[in-house]
Phi, psi and omega in degrees: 000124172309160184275139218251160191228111208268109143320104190253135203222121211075056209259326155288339162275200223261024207234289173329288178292352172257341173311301209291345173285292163345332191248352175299290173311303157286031184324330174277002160233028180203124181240102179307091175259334176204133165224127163234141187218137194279318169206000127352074159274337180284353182284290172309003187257314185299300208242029145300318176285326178280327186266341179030091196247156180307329162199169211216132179224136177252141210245303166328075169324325194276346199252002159336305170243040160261333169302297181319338178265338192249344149339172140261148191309320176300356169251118188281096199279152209204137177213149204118108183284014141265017144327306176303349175279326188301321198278347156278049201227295242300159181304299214289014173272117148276347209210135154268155185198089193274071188302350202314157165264150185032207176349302194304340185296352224283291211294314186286358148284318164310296168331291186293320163329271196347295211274013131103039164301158170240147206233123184262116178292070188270354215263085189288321192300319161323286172308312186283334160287270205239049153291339155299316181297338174274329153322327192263337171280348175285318192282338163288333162277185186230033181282166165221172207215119134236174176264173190222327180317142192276328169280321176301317174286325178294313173303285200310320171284336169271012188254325166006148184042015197244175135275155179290328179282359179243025161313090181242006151191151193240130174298077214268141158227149174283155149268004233354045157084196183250000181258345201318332184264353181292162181276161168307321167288351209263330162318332195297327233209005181303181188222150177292311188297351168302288155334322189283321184290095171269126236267004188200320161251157192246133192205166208257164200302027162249300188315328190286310175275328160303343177271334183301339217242318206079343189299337184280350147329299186303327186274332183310284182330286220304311194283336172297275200328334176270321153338262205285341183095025229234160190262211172284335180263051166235345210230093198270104166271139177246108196305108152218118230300345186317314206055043177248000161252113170255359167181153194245156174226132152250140174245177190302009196257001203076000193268174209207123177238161175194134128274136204223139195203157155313175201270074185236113199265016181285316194279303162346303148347281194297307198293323195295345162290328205242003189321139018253358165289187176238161120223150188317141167226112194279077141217161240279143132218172213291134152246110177297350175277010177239174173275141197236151162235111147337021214252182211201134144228176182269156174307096188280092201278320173311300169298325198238048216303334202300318168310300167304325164280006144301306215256014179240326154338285169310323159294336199271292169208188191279337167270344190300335177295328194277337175246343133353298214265333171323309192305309192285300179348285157337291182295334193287295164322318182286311167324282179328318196259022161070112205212307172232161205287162191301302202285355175291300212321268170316346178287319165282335161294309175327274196285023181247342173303305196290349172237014189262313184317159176185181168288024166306124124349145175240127192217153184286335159306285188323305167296336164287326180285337198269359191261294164327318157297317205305291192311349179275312204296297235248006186265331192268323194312163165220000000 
């Protein structure tokens, strides 16, 4: 098998750096062609050298020339975000594997649609800002969208041979956070260091409070429903706190499917590189000779409002997902930099949903102007 010729675009967090261990293990199937980093340069510099791709982008205008200088000469280094669409496009690319945080990932996912890529999906807001519009590039091109997301990927191996029509609820699951047993009072008083700390996985500071918040549950529903076609009321989220089941599938005959591993975003990774194949991975696995305990609870929307308003989103108009997530982007930020109480966070999504939304066509202009707005709006708010 020829070597697959990969773009990692966010190659330095935590998506980015276990793909390149991944490819380490497989050298003889992966060919490193573009590493981006927004402002890592020390990161990205270790590992232009080791991998040495046609090209290295620093998204960070000021650390240009410290890459450039100390590069190898044989990668051609580049700085400035606008750059990732072109360079998720290029012909010598096979695989975009879109690591980006937020928005920004929107357009360079797009970019690689276009350009008939097959795109491993790390990036959710894509989908949940424009997934009708990545639906319709799918059907027009010979491009392919797999996730990277660990839930998304559990749906997809469990739907894998079935039909989509004998779906009847696909089960999403939380660990639901460092919070899930706290009270409504106990909520009142988080700390961004609380918030930070996560019971099972290590992710990077927005992905870390969105999971503290539920909201990336919320982007999660949005992205399934465009993944499957499915509508929201089909996608059910559930709290377990294990994260050794990442997603359930049930069908009309009553069986039930789920995949289930230990908490490794490694194993999401490969398959999405390699669908619909496998290849070996040197990582944990479950040991079935011991006692494992399992347990699910329901979704506490009074603790946890970013899920209803997420998943009332989809429903709501065709931009409302797109000032959802902006809005939350903002407040996650405004939080981090300690600006506002923990519990604003949805308070600010709420009201830039209740005063931004509307029936606007959804066109890839519109959605950049409602995303700029949204971020004007939820930035003066409290």
């Amino acid at each position: 098998m020829n070597r697959k010729r990969i773009a990692i675009l966010g190659s330095t967090g935590s998506i980015g750096t276990q793909a390149l261990e991944i490819v380490r293990q497989h050298p003889d199937k992966f060919q490193i062609v573009v590493l981006t980093a927004n402002s890592n340069v020390e990161l990205l510099l270790e590992q232009i050298l080791e991998f040495n791709p046609e090209y290295g982008l620093i998204c960070d205008e000021e650390k240009y020339s410290i890459l450039k200088k100390n590069a190898s000469g044989s990668t051609s280094i580049l700085s400035g975000s606008e750059h990732l669409k072109e360079l998720a496009s290029l012909p010598t690319v096979d695989i975009v594997l879109n690591s980006l945080v937020g928005f920004a990932g929107f357009e360079p996912t797009v970019a690689a649609l276009k350009a008939g890529k097959k795109v491993a999906l790390a990036n959710k807001e894509s989908l949940v800002v424009g997934g009708k519009l990545i639906n319709e590039l799918l059907k027009e091109t010979n491009a392919e969208l797999v996730p990277v997301d660990s839930e998304h990927s559990a749906m997809l191996q469990s739907i894998v041979g079935e039909s989509v029509q004998s779906i009847e609820k696909i089960v999403i699951t939380a660990s639901g956070g460092p919070f899930r047993e706290y009270t409504l009072e106990q909520m009142q008083s988080i700390t961004v260091e609380q918030a930070l700390k996560h019971p099972n996985w290590e992710m990077g500071a927005k992905i870390t409070i969105d999971s503290s918040t539920m909201m990336n549950k919320g982007l999660e529903i949005i992205e399934a429903h465009w993944l499957f076609n499915l509508p929201v009321e089909m996608i059910e989220p559930v709290i377990h706190p294990q994260s050794i089941i990442h997603s359930m599938v049930t069908f009309t005959d009553g069986s039930s499917k789920a995949q289930l591993g230990p908490p490794d975003m490694k194993v999401p990774i490969i398959y999405a590189l390699t669908y619909p194949k496998r290849l070996p991975l040197d990582t944990p696995r479950m040991d079935w000779t011991k006692a494992h305990e399992l347990t699910f609870y329901p979704v506490d929307y009074a603790k946890f409002p970013c899920v209803k308003l997420a998943m009332d989103a989809i429903n709501d108009s065709d931009i409302a997902p797109a000032i959802l997530n902006a809005a939350n982007e903002i407040a996650v930020q405004r939080f981090l930099d300690k600006e506002i109480d923990y519990i604003s966070i949805p308070k600010i999504v709420e009201k830039s949903l209740e005063k931004l939304s509307d029936q606007t066509e959804i066109s890839l202009q519109n959605l950049i102007e409602i995303d700029k707005k949204t971020r004007d709006f939820a930035s003066r708010i409290n």
